[in-house]
C-alpha positions as MATLAB code, in Angstrom:
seq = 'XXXXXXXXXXXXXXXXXXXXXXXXXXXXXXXXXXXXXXXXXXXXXXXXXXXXXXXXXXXXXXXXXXXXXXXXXXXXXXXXXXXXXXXXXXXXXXXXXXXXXXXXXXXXXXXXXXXXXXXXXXXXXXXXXXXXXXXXXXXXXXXXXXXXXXXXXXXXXXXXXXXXXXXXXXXXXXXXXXXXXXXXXXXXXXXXXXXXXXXXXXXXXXXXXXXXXXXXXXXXXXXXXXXXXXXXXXXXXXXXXXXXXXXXXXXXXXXXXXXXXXXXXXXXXXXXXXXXXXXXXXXXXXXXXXXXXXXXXXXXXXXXXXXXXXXXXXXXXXXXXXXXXXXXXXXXXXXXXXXXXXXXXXXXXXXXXXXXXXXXXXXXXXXXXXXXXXXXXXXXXXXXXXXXXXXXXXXXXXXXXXXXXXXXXXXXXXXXXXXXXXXXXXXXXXXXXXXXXXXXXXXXXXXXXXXXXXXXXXXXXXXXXXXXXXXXXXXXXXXXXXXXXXXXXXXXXX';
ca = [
     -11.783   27.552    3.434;
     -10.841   24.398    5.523;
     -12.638   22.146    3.012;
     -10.683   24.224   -0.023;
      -7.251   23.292    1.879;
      -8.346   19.638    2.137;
      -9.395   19.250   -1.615;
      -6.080   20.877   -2.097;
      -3.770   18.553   -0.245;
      -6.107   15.309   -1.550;
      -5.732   16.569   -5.246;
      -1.651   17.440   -4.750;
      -0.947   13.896   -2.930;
      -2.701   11.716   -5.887;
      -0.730   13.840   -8.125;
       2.608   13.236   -5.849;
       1.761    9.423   -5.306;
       1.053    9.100   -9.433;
       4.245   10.715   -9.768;
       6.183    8.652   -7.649;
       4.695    5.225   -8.570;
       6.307    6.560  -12.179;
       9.663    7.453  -11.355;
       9.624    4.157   -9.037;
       8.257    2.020  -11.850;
      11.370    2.784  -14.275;
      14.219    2.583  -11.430;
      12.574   -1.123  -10.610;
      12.170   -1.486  -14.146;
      16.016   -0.753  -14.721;
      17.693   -2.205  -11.551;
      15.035   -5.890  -12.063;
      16.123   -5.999  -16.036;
      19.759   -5.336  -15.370;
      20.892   -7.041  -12.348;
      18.495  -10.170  -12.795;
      16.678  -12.426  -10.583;
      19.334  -13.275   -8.489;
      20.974   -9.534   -7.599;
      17.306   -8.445   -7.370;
      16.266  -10.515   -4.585;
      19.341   -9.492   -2.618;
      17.376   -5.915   -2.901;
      14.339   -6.606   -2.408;
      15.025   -8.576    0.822;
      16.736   -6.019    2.240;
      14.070   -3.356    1.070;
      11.744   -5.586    3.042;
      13.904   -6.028    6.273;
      14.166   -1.788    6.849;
      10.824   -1.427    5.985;
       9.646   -3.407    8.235;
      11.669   -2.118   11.444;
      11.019    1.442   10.553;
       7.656    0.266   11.247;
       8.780   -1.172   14.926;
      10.565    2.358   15.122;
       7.536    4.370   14.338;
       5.313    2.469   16.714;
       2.240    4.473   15.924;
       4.608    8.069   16.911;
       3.287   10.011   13.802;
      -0.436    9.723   14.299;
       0.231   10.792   18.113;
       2.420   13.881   17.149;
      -0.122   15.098   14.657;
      -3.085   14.304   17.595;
      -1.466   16.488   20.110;
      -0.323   19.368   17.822;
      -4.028   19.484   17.046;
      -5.124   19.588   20.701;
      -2.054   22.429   22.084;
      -0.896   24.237   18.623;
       1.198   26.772   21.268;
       3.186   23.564   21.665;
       4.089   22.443   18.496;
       8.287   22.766   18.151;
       8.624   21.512   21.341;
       6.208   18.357   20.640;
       8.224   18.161   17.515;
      11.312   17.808   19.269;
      10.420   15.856   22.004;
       9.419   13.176   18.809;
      12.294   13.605   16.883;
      14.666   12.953   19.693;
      12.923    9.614   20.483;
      12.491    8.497   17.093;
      16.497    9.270   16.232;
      17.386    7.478   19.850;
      14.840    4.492   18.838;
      15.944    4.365   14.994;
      19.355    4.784   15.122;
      20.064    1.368   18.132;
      17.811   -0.471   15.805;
      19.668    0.189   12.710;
      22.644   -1.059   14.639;
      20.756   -4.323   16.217;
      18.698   -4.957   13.088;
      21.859   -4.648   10.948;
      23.657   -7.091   12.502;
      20.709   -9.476   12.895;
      19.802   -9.136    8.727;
      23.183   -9.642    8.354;
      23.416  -12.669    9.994;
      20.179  -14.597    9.029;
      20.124  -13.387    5.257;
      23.955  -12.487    4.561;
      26.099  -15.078    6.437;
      27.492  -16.688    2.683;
      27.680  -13.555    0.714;
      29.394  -10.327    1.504;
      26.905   -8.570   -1.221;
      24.019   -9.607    0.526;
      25.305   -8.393    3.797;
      26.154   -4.912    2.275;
      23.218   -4.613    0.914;
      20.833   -4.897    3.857;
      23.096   -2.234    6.367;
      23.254    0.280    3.388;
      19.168   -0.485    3.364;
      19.184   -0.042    7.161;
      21.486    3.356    7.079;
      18.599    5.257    5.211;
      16.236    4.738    8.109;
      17.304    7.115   10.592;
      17.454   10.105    7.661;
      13.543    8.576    6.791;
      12.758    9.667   10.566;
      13.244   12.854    9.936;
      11.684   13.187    7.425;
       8.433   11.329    8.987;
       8.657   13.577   11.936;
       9.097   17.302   10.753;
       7.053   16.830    7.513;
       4.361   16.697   10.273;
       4.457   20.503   10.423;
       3.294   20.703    6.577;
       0.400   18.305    7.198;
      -0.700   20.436    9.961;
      -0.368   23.957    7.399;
      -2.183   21.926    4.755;
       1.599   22.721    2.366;
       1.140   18.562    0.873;
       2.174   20.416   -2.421;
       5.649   21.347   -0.418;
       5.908   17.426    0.419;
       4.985   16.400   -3.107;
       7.562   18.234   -4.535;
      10.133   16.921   -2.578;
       9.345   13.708   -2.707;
       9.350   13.708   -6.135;
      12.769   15.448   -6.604;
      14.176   12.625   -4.589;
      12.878   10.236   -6.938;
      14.031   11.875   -9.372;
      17.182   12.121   -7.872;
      17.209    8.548   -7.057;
      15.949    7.517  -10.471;
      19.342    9.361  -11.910;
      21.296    7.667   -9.450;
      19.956    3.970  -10.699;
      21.441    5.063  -14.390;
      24.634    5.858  -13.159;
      24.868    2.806  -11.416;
      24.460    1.142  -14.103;
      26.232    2.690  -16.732;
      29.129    2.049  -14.227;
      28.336   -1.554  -13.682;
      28.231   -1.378  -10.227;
      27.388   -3.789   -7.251;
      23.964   -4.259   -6.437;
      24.649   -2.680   -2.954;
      24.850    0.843   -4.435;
      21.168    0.612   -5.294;
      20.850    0.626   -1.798;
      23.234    3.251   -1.217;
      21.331    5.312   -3.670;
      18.344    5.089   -1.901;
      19.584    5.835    1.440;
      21.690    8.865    0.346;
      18.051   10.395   -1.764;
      16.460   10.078    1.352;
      19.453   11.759    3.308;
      18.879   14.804    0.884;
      15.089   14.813    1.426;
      15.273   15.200    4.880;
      18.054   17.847    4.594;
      15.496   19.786    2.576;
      12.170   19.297    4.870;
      14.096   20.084    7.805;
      15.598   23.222    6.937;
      12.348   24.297    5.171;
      10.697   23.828    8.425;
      13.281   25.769   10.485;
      12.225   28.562    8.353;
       8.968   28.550   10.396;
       9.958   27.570   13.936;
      13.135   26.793   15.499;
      12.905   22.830   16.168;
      16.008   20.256   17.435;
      16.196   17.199   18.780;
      15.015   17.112   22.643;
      15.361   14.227   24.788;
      13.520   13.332   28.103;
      13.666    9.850   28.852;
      10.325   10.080   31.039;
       8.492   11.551   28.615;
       9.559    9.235   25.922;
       8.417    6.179   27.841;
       5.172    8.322   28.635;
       4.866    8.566   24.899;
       5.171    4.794   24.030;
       2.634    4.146   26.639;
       0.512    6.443   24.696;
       1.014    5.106   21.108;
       0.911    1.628   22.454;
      -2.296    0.419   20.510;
      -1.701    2.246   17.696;
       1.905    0.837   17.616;
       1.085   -2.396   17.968;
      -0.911   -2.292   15.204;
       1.715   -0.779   12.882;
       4.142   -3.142   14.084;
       1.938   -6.412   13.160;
       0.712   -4.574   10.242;
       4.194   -3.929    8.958;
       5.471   -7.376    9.899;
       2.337   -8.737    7.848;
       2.321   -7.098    4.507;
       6.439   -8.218    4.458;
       6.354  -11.772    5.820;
       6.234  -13.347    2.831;
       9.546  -11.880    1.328;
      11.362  -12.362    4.529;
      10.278  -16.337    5.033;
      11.386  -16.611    1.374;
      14.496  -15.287    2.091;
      15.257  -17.908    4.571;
      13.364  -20.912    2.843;
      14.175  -20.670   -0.678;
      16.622  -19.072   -3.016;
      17.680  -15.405   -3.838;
      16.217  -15.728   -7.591;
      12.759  -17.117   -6.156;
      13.070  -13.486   -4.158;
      13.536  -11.895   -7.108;
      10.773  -13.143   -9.071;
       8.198  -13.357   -6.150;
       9.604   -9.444   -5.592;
       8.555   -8.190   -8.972;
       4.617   -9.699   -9.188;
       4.352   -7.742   -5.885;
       5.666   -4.682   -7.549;
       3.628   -4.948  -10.455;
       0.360   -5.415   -7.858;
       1.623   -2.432   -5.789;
       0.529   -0.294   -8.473;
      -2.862   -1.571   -7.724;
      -2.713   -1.916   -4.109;
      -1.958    2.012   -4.208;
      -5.853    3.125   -5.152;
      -7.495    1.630   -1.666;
      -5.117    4.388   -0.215;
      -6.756    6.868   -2.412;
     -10.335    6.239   -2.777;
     -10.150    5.830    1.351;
      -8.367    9.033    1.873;
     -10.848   10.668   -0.404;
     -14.034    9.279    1.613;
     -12.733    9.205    5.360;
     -13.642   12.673    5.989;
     -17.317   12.105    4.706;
     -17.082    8.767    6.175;
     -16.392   10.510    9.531;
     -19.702   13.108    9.962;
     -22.230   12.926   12.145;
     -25.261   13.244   10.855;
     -26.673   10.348    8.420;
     -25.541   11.873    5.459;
     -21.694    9.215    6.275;
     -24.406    6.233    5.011;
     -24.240    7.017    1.629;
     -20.097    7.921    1.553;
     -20.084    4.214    3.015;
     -22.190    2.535   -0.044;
     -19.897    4.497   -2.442;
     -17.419    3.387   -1.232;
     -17.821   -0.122   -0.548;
     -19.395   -0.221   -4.370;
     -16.431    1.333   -5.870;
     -14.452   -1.062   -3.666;
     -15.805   -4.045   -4.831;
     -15.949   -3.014   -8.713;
     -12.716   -1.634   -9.448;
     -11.187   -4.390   -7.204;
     -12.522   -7.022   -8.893;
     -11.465   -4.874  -12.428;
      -7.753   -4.796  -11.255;
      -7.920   -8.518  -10.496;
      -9.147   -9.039  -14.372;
      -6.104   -6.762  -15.588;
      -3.856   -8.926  -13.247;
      -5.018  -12.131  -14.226;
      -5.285  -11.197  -18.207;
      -2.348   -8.887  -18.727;
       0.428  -10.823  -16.467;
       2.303  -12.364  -18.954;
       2.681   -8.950  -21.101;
       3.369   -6.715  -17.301;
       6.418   -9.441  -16.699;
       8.251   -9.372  -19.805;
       7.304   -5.457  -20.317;
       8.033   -4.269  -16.482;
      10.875   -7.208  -15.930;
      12.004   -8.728  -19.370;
      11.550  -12.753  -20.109;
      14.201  -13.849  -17.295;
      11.521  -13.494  -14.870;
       8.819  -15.730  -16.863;
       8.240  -17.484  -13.125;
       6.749  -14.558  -11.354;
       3.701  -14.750  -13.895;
       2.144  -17.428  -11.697;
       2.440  -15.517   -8.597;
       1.207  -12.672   -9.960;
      -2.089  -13.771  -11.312;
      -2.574  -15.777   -7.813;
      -1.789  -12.104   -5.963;
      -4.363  -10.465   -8.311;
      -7.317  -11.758   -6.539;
      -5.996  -10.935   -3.465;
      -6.403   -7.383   -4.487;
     -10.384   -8.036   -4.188;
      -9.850   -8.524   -0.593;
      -7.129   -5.603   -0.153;
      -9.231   -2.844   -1.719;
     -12.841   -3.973    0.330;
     -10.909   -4.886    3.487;
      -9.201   -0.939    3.261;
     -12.738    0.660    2.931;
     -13.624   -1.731    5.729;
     -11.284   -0.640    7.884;
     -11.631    2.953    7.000;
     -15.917    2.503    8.050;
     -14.880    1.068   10.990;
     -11.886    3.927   11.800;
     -14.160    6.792   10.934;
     -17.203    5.579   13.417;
     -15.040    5.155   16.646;
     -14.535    1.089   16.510;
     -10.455    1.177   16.558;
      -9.151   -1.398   19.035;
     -10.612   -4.648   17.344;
      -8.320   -4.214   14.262;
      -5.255   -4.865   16.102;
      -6.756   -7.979   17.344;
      -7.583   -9.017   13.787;
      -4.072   -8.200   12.656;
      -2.371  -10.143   14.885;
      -4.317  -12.983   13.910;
      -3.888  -12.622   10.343;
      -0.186  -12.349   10.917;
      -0.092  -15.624   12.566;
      -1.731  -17.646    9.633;
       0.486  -15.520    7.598;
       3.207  -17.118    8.891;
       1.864  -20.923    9.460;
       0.433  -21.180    5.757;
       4.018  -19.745    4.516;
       6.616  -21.629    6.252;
       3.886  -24.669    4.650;
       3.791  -23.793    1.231;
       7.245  -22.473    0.325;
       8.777  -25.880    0.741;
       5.980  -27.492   -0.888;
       5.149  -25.049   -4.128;
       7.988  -22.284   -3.750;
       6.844  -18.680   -4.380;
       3.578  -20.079   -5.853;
       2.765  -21.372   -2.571;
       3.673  -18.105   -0.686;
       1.486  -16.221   -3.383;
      -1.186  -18.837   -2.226;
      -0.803  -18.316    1.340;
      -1.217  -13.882    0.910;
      -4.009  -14.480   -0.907;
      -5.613  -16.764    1.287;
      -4.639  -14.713    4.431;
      -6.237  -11.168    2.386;
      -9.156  -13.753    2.073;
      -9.706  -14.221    5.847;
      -9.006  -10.903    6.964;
     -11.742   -9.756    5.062;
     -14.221  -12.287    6.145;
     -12.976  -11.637    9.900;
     -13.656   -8.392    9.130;
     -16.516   -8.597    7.767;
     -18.354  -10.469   10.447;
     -16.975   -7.970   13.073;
     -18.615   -4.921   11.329;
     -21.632   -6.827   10.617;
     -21.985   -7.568   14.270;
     -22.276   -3.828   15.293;
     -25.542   -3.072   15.357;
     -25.063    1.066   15.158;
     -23.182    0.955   11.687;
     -25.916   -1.185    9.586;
     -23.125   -2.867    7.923;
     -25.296   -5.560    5.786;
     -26.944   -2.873    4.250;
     -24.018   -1.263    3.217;
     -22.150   -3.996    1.796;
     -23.680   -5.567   -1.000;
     -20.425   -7.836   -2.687;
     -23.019  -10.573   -4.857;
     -23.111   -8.415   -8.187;
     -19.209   -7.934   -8.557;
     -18.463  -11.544   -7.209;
     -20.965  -12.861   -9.884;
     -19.608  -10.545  -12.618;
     -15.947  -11.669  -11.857;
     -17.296  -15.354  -11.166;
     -18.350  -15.424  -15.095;
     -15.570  -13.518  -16.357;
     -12.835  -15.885  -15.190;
     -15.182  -18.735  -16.372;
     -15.808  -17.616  -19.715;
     -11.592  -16.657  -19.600;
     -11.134  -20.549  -18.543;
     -13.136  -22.033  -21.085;
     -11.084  -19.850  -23.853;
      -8.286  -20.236  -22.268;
      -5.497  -18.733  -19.881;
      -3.998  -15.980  -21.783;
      -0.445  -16.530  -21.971;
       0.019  -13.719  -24.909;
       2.759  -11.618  -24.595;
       1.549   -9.662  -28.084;
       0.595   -6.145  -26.986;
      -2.484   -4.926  -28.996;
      -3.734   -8.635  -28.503;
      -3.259   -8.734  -24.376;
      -5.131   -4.741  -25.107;
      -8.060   -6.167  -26.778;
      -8.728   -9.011  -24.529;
      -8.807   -7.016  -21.273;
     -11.096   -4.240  -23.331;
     -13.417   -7.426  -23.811;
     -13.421   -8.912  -20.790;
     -13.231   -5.531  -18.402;
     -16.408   -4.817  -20.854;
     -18.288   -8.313  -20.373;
     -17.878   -7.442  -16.521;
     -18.773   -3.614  -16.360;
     -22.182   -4.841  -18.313;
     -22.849   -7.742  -16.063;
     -22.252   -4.855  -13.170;
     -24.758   -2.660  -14.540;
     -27.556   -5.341  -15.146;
     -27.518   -6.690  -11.878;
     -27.408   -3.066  -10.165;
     -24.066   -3.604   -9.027;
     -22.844    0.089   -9.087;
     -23.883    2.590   -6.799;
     -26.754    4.982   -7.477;
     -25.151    8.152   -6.391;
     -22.353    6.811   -8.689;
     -24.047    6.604  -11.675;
     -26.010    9.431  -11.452;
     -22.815   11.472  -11.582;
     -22.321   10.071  -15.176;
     -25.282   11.492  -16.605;
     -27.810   14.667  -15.491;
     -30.315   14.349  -13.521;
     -32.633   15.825  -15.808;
     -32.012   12.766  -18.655;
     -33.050   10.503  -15.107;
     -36.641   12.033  -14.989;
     -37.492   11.890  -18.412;
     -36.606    8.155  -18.320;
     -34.601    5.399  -20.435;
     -32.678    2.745  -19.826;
     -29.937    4.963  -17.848;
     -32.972    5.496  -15.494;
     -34.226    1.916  -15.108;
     -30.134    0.888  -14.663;
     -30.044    3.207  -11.799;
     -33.896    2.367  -10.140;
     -31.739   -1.351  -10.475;
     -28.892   -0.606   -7.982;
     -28.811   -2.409   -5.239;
     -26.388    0.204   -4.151;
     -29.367    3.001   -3.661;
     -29.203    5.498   -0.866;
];
């Protein structure tokens, strides 16, 4: 029955987070086209700023709510409350302090820019809510409850955008927009979930501080992880211009899409990753081969299909952000392995390195931006991510390979896919970079080229076993063929 819940919530929250990449796509689609470069970097800096202090304000809270709830269940609305009064206290000085800080480093010579980043900040303490009591939900297995929400305040939201603009209003009701969707949302978890117990804020200064002390790793780690994945934007905003924002903003909205699947595939695999017996061996080659194939497939749709994904997802006035993009596709290589990584080394025990290995990465983050934005503008920061996703994965590499309980060298086995992508962008070069915009033509060449690599894949054994024995019987396997002697090939066998 357990395992029947879990399929359940998995298959509902790919559904939700399909949904919701939709409904996003078209209100970035919208708000990018009509406002322009310019307006849209305003946005998207401020989008940055309060996501990246409602990471200081979670600080790792969530994943110790849901820990204890598990361990005393007789406890739960007053563990609920006991959160929710720290996370209001923490969220709503921070919105205050963070507010005036954005306003000052990003909005000092425009009033817009200013406006936009509190009415960006406003939404966070109504997002604490919602983080908080839709912990009750993940607890009752009810993700289809959360899904549905989520995506009526999308949809919500996405209305919202067309208003705006039918109106020809300022680019701070965007942000407005957002911030009052969210508002609604947590109206409607929160009064679903009174239903159930009876939860309100509680607050206990010594057990708040006994709290932090608690989530201190974890939060740590969400803090530099948060301040990582937004550094870029937020150097950019203070090194180069609002447009440069704007175009560097939409390549990494266009990559999002991709960088959404690690989440999947490792939410899909952590439980089998997490067993046991031996049987978490093989859930680890699956999913370091599927991490290494369809990463390096998304980096061939990025590289081949950025021209078309610009003018389609942002129109021609953000031609610049093709570069970018195609420089951000390979780091999605490193983002997809380095999330199954992670999720290996999660599921076995090994937790307290990763921080470590954050912290570092954040640093060179940093460094290698604040040197290449004055040098090569947003190409430069596109550089500098990809080259910092680079070494994270090779740090991260060598500290799983130097465990000697996991086995990780014969797990990972990354020469097929990086030879297969190696001659794909080589044969690409020697044609030609495609800078089509045509789109049957843009179609046809990834069809050819995702083709020329699944078939270099399969020859060198590239593709797990277990993987492609789940394409045909087993019963076509033991009479023989070439489907047989391509799986004898893997180099992914378990």
């Amino acid at each position: 029955m357990t395992e029947k819940l879990i399929r359940r919530s998995i298959g509902s929250g790919l559904f939700g987070l399909l949904a919701i990449s939709v409904l996003g796509a078209l209100a970035t689609h919208f708000v990018a086209s009509h406002f322009g470069p310019s307006q849209f970097g305003i946005l998207s800096l401020s989008l940055a700023l309060s996501t990246t202090v409602q990471g200081l304000c979670e600080f790792g809270q969530t994943t110790i709510l849901q820990r204890e709830i598990a361990r005393t269940p007789n406890k739960e609305a007053e563990l609920i409350g006991f959160s929710l009064g720290l996370r209001l206290a923490i969220t709503i000085v921070a919105t205050v302090i963070f507010s005036a800080i954005g306003a000052m480093l990003y909005g000092s010579h425009s009033f817009v820019a200013t406006a936009t980043i509190v009415c960006s900040m406003c939404s966070l303490p109504a997002l604490a809510v919602v983080q908080v009591v839709a912990t009750i939900f993940f607890q009752r297995h009810r993700n289809g409850f959360l899904v549905s929400v989520n995506v009526f305040q999308q949809c919500v939201y996405l209305l919202g955008v067309c208003l705006i603009l039918f109106v020809h209003a300022q680019i701070e009701w965007i942000a407005m927009a957002n911030g009052a969707t969210t508002a609604i949302q947590a109206f409607i978890i929160f009064f679903a979930a009174r239903k159930s117990m009876r939860i309100r804020p509680h607050f206990n200064l010594a057990l708040w501080k006994s709290n932090l002390r608690m989530a201190a790793p974890l939060g740590a780690a969400a803090v530099l992880g948060s301040l990582y994945l937004r550094m870029d934007v937020l150097l950019l905003g203070l090194l180069d211009t609002r447009s440069h924002i704007g175009q560097y903003s939409v390549s990494i909205a266009i990559c999002s899409f991709f960088f959404a699947i690690p989440g999947m595939l490792t939410s899909i695999y952590l439980p089998h990753l997490s067993r046991l017996d031996e049987t978490w061996i093989s859930s680890a080659r699956d999913l370091l081969g599927l991490s290494w194939a369809v990463g390096s497939l998304s980096a061939i749709v990025i590289y081949i299909g950025a021209p078309l994904a610009i003018k389609l997802f942002a129109g021609s006035q953000y031609h610049e952000a093709i570069g970018p993009l195609r420089v951000l596709g390979f780091s999605v290589v490193s983002i997809f392995v380095s999330s199954a990584q992670s999720a290996i080394w999660i599921a076995r025990g090994f937790k307290r390195k990763i921080a470590i290995i954050s912290s570092i990465l954040l640093v060179v983050n940093v460094v290698l931006n604040i040197v290449a934005i004055p040098i090569l503008g947003i190409i430069g920061s596109a550089f500098a991510t990809t080259l910092c996703e680079s070494t994270g994965l090779v740090l991260l590499s060598c500290l799983l390979s130097r465990e000697p309980t996991l086995g990780f060298r014969r797990l990972n086995r990354p020469m097929p896919s990086l030879i297969a992508l190696a001659v794909v962008f080589l044969v690409s070069g020697l044609i030609g970079a495609p800078h089509q915009t045509d789109t049957w033509l843009v179609l046809l060449q990834i069809v050819f080229y995702v083709g020329m690599f699944a078939v270099l894949l399969l020859l060198m054994g590239g593709v797990p076993q277990s993987l492609l024995l789940l394409i045909a019987s087993q019963g076509r396997h033991a009479k023989g063929g070439p489907w047989r002697r391509l799986t004898d090939r893997s180099r992914w066998r378990n």
